[in-house]
N, C-alpha and C positions, 0 to 999 in steps of 0.2 A: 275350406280355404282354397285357395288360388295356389294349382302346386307349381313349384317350377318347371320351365320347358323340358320334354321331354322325360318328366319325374326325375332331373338330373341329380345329383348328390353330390360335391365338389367337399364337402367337409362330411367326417364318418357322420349317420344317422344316429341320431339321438344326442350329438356332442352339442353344446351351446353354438358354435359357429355355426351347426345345420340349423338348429332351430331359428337362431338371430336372421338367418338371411330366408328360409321359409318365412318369419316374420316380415321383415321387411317386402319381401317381394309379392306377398299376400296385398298388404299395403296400396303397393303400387298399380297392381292389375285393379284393385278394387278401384281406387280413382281414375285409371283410366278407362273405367267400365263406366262409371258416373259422367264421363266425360265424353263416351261414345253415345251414352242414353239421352245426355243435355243438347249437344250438337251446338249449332250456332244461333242465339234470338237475337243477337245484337245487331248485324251489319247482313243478316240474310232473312228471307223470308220462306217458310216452306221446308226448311232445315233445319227440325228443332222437335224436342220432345218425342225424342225416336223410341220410343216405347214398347215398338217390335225388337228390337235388341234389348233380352234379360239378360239378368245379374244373377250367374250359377250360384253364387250364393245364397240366397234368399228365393229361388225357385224350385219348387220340387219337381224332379225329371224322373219321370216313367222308365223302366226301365228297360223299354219297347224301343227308347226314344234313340235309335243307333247312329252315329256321329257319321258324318259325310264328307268324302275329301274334296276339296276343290283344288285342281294343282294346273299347273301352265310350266311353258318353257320358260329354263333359265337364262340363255342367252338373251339380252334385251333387243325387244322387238323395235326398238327407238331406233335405234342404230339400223336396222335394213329399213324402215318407212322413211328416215328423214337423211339417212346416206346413200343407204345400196339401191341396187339394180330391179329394177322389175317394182316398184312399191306402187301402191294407189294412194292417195293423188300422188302421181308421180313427183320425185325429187330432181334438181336439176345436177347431182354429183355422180350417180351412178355406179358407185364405189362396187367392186367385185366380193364376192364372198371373202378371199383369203384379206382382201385388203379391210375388212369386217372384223374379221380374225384380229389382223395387225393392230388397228385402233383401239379394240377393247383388251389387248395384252400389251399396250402401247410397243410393243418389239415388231419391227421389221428385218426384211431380208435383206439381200441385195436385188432381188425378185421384185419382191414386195415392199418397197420402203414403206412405213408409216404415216399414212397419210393425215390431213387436217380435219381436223371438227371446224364444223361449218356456221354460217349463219341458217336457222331454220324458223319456219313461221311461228306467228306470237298467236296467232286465229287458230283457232284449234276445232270449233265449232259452226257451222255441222261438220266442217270436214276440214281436216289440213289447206290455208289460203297460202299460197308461194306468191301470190301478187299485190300482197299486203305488206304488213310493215313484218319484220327478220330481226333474230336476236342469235346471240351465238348459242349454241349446243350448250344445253345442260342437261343434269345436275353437274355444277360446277365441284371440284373436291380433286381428289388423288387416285379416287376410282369411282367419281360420282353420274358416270355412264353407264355403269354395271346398279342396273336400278330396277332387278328383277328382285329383290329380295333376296338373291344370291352374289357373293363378289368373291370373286379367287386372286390368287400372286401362285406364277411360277417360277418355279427354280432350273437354269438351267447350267451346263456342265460349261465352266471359264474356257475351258481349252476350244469344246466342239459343238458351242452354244445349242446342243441339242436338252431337249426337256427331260428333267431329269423326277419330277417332282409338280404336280400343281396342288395346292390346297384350296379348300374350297366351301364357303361358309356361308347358313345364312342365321347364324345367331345373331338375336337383337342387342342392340347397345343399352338397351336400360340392362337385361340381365349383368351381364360384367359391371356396367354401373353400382349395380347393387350389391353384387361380388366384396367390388373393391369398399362401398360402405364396411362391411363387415370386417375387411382381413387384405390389405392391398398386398401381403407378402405370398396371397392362396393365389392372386391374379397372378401375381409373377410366375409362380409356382407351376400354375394351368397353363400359363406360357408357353413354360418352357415344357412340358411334356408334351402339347400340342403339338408346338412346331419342328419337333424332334421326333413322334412317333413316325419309328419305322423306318432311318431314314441313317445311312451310314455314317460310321463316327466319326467320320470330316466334315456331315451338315449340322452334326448336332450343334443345338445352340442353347448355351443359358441365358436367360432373361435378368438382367439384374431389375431389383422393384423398381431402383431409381430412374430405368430408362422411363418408365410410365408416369413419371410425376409431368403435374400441369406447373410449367416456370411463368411468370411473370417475364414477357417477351421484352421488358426494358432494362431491367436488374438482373435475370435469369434465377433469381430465387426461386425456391419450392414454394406455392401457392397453397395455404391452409385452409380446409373445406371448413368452417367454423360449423357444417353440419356433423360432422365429425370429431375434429381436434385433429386431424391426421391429414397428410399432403393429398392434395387433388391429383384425381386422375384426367390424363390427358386419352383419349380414345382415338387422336391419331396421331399416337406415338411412333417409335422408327420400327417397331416391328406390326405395326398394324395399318399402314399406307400404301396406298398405291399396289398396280397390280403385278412388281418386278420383287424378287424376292432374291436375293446373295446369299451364297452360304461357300464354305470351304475358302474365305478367306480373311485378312485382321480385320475388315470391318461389317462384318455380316450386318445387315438388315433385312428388312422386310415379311409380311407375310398375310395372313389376311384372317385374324381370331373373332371378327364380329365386324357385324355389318357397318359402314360407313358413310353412303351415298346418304345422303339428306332428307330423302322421301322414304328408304328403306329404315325406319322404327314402326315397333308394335305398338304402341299408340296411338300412330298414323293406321295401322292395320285396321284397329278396332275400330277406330272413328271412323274410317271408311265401311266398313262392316253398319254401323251404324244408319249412317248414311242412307245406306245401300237397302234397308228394310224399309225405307216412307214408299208406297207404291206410288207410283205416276201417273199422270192423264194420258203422257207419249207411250204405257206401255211397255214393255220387257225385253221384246222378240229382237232389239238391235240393239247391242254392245255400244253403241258411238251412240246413237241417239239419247239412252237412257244416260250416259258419263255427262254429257253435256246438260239432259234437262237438271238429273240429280246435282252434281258439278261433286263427285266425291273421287278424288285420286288425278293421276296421271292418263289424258286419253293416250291414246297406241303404244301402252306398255301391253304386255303379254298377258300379266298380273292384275290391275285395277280394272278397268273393264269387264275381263272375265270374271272376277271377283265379285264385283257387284252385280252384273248380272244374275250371277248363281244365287245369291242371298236373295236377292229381289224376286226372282222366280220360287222361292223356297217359300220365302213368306207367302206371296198371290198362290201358292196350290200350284204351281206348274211342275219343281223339280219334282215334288215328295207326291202328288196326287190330292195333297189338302192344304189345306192354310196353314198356316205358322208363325212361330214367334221363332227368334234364333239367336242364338251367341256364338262363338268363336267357343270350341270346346274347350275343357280343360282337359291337360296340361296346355292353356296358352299358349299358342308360337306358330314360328312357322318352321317348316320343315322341307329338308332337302329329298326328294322320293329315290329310290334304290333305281341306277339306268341298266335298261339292256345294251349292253356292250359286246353282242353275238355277231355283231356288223364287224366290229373290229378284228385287223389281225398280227398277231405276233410273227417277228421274222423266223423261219428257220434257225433252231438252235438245240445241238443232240442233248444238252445238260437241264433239257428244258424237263420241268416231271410230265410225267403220262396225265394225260387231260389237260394239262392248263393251257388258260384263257385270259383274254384280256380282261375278262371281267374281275380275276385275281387280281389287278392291279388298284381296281376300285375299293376303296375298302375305309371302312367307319370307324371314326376317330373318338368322335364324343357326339349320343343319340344313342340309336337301338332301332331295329330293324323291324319292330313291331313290339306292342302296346298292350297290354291288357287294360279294359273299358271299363272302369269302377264302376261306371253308369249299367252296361249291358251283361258285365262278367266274362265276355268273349272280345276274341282282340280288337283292335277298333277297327270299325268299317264290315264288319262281320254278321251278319244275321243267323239265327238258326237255319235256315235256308242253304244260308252263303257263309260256312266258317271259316273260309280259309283266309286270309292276312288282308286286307281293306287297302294297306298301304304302311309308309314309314316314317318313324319321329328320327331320320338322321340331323346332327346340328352340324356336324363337320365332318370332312370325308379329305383323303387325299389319294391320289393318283399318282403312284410309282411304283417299284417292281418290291414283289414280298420278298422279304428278307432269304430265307426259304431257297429262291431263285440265284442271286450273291452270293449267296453261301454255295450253291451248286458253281457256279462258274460263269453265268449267261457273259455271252459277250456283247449283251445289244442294252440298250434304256429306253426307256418312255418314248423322245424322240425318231425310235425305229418302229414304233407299233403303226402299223395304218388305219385311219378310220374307215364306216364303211362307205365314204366314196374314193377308196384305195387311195388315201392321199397321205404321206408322213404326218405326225404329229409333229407340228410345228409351235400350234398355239393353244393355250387352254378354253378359248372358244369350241374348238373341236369336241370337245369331250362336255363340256356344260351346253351343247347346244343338245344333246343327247338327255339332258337329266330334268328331270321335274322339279319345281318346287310346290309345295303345298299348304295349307291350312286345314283345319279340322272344326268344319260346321257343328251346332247339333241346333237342328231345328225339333222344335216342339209341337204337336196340334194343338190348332184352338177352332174355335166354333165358326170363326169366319176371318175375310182376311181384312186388313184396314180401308176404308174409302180410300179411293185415289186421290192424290192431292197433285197440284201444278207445278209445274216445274219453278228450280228454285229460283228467285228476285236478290238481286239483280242479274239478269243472265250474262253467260262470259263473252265476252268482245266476239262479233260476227254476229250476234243475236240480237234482234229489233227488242227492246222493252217495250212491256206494255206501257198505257199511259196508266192505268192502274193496278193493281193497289201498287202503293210507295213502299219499297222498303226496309226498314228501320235502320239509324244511322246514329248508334249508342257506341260509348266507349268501351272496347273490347279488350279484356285482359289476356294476354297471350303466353307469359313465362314470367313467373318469378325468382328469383339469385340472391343466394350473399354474394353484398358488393365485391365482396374480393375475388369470388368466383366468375362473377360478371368483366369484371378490369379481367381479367387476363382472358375469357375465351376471345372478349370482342374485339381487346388490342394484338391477337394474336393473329394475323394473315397468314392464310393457310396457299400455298401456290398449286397451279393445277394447269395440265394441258391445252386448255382453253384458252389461256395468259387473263382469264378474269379471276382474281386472287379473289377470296372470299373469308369471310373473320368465323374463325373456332367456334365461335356462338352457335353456328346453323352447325354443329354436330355435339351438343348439351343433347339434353331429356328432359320431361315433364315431370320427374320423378319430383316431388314436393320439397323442398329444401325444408329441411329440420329444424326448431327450437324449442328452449327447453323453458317449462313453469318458472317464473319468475325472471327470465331473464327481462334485461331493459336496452332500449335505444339499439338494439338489433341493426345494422344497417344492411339495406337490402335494394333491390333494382327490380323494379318489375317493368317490363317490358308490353307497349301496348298499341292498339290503332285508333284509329279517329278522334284522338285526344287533341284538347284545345283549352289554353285560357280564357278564363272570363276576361270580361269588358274593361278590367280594373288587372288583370294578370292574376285571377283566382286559380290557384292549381285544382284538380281534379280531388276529389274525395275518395279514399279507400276503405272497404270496411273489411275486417277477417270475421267478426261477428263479438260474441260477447266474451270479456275479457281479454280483449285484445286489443291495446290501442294505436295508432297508427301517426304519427308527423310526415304529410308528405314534403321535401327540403326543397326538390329540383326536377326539374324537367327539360328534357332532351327532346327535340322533335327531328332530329336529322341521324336516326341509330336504320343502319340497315343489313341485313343478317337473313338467314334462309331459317324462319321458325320451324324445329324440326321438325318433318314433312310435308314438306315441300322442297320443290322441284329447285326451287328459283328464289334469291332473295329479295327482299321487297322494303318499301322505306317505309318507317313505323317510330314510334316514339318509346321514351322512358323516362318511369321516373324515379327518383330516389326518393327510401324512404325509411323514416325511423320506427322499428319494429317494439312494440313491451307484451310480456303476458302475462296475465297477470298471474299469483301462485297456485288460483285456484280455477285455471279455465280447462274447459274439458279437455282431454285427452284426445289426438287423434286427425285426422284430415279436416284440413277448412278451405271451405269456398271462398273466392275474394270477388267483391261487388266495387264497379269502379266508376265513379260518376263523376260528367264534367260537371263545372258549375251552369244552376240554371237548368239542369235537365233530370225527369224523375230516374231514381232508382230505381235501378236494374236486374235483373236475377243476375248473384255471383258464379265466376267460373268455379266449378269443383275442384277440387285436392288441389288446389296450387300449396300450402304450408299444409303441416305435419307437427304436431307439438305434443311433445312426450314428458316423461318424468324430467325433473331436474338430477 
């Protein structure tokens, strides 16, 4: 099975809550593994049937086979190429380092006020075009800049607004999605121990459940997941938004438990991972050129580039010495790597203990600082050769001073440590611009590596198409909802520093929406692109496969929302539709195949429904 991140445990081992949610989250990884391997046949050419990417399940792994880290900085590199100073192709804003700082902790000084998020180019291929057409800065959202797979909130002190506190996270959002499946009162619960560890008993905060329910934005009712029976979770509720975080007063909020920017989920991971395993005619050896031919992620983030590159090299024999096949290891995820913080320095303070360091300030909340490799039996990253630590499965870390120290007396905080360009700590950029994020490869040998194949069709804007081959221009199924779940993410406007509000939709998951044997007239929304009525107003065709029949009712061609991951929202259709199963249809994940009329059937997307016992 597919364990959870980090081997975490959030309910005791062996109690039905652990099992239910190992369950379900087994589930999930498994369809989005089917759905990293499927790629795209619809609307792409060249990106599809990714078969260099196995399914640990179903593969037997050598036990030679030692897992590889791939890690990049946390600070997003978006923000110095398309603001700051010194970037190639140069930017016309020029923004300073501290003012770098300010924008992605949205707090400014009187120094440093807060500067604007800009317009930046839409050409991204070969190379950043400024003398083309310009869109505003995104990922749009509450911290949808912070798009390294890591996002933090600090907390600083009301009186001397110095930093008292940053938390700092790159747990995915299907994981607490699944959480909250199982036990929305355990989410709460992890809330409030998260955002409290360590942390004096004027920031402590409890989480009540109900601040996490998803309301219907026009009545404010509690929103019923019908995959459940029990209230939806909202993922940017008021302690999980943006990157300012209150404490020590009547209306505490904020803080930052799981990833939120719109390109930052594990699904998007994988599927890039995916991606990232088709070799290419352009070759390996440039980061920019292989993002553009492949077209998998975000170019000049920190993360996707180097990402695929590394996989890409893994499989052709370049990183490992031979060819390969690869997956994303298990424990799935991604992870925050342990920073050297020996640059940093604490002020002068007699009550301070003998040795400490700034790096005692850094310190792991939920993770583990190393792994034992079920695969190799030695930690991950480890070779006989090489046993010492490979690297780290941390999910959450915070930055403030150890109890230990309070308790002694110090008279200084966070705010007074300097980083090492001898500068106060002002912003939580300083200290994530220090830390790694990471993932954990395991590639496999095989005998050879795959033909190269062309880059993918249709190429991104700045790129000449060929006149041939065409192609393909099938209707694509992108996310399926109970209706009731859908009405409120998408009527729900989410506001963001950018001033372009954006609908809760583009922060959902691909996690399968649930139903049960024998239920009827299910109503559901699936969400989709290039859909069109026949000639007569024929709706499109759905199929889930056998025992499953389908009424589609309606059709929306004007729904637009940031499918999650991606960068950017974009304008796509849906349609409404009446779900039956029948009593006796298999158990388990189903593919949905969507066909306009007039046009042949399709291979179906993977695990979009999930249908279990009644």
């Amino acid at each position: 099975m597919f364990n959870t991140p980090a081997f975490i445990n959030d309910f005791p081992v062996n109690s039905a809550q652990n099992d239910a949610v190992c369950l379900q989250w087994n589930t999930n990884i498994s369809g989005f593994t089917a759905q990293a391997i499927m790629g795209d046949p619809w609307n792409l050419l060249y990106a599809s049937n990714q078969t260099s990417y196995f399914d640990t399940q179903f593969t037997t792994i050598p036990s030679t086979a030692t897992a590889a880290l791939i890690q990049w900085t946390a600070f997003p590199n978006r923000l110095s190429q398309y603001l700051g100073k010194g970037a190639y192709p140069a930017n016309p804003y020029n923004y300073l380092p501290a003012q770098l700082f300010a924008i992605a902790d949205q707090y400014g000084t009187t120094e440093v006020p807060v500067p604007a998020f800009q317009n930046i180019p839409t050409q991204l291929c070969p190379q950043a075009t400024w003398n083309s057409e310009l869109h505003m800065y995104g990922p749009y959202g509450p911290r949808g800049w912070q798009d390294e797979y890591c996002e933090w909130s600090v907390v600083r002190d009301p009186q001397s607004n110095k930093i008292t506190r940053i938390d700092m996270t790159c747990e995915n959002p299907e994981y607490w999605n699944t959480l909250w499946m199982i036990d929305p009162q355990k989410v709460a619960d992890v809330y409030t121990s998260t955002l409290s560890f360590g942390a004096p008993a004027s920031a402590q905060v409890v989480v009540p459940v109900s601040d996490l329910y998803l309301q219907d934005p026009v009545t404010k009712a509690v929103v019923i997941d019908p995959s459940t029976g029990r209230p939806a979770y909202n993922p940017l509720n008021k302690w999980n938004s943006g990157p300012v975080a209150v404490r020590g007063s009547s209306n505490n909020y904020g803080g930052a438990m799981h990833l939120t920017s719109t390109p930052n989920t594990l699904q998007t991971e994988m599927a890039l991972a995916g991606g990232a395993t088709i070799q290419r005619n352009c070759g390996n050896s440039v980061p920019q050129t292989l993002i553009c031919c492949a077209q998998y992620g975000q170019a000049y983030r920190n993360s996707d580039p180097h990402i695929g590159q590394s996989v890409n090299q893994a499989i052709g024999g370049q990183l490992t010495g031979f060819p390969c096949k690869a997956a994303l290891a298990n424990p799935t995820g991604l992870y925050i790597q342990v920073p050297d913080l020996s640059g940093f320095t604490l002020p002068a303070d007699p009550k301070l203990p003998a040795g400490a360091s700034a790096q005692d300030c850094w310190q792991i909340v939920r993770g583990s600082a190393e792994l034992t490799d079920p695969v190799t039996g030695m930690l991950f990253g480890a070779t006989a050769a090489s046993p010492q630590n490979g690297g780290n499965f941390v999910l959450h870390a915070v930055f403030q001073l150890p109890q230990s120290w309070v308790d002694a007396g110090v008279s200084f905080t966070i705010g007074d440590i300097t980083d090492a360009s001898g500068e106060l700590i002002q912003w939580g950029g300083q200290v994530t611009q220090q830390m790694s994020i990471g993932l954990w490869a395991r590639p496999i040998q095989v005998s050879a590596a795959p033909a190269n194949e062309a880059c993918v069709l249709p190429p991104p804007t700045g790129v000449t198409p060929p006149a041939s081959p065409v192609p393909p221009d099938y209707a694509q199924p992108l996310q399926l909802f109970h209706s009731a779940i859908w009405n409120a993410y998408f009527n729900t406007e989410v506001s963001n520093p950018m001033n372009t509000p954006i609908s809760l939709a583009s922060n959902s998951t691909l996690i399968a929406p649930i139903v049960r044997l024998g239920q009827s007239n299910i109503p559901m929304v699936l969400t989709c692109t290039t859909t069109q009525l026949g000639p007569q107003g024929q709706l499109p065709a759905v199929d889930f496969g056998p025992d499953v029949t389908v009424v589609v009712s309606g059709f929306n061609d004007n729904v637009n929302y940031a499918v999650p991951g991606n960068s950017y929202p974009s304008q796509c259709a849906s349609l409404n539709l009446n779900v039956s199963v029948g009593a006796n249809a298999a158990l388990g994940l189903r593919g949905l195949a969507l066909t306009n009329y007039g046009d042949e059937v399709q291979a179906p997307m993977s695990a979009l429904l999930n249908i279990i016992p009644a």
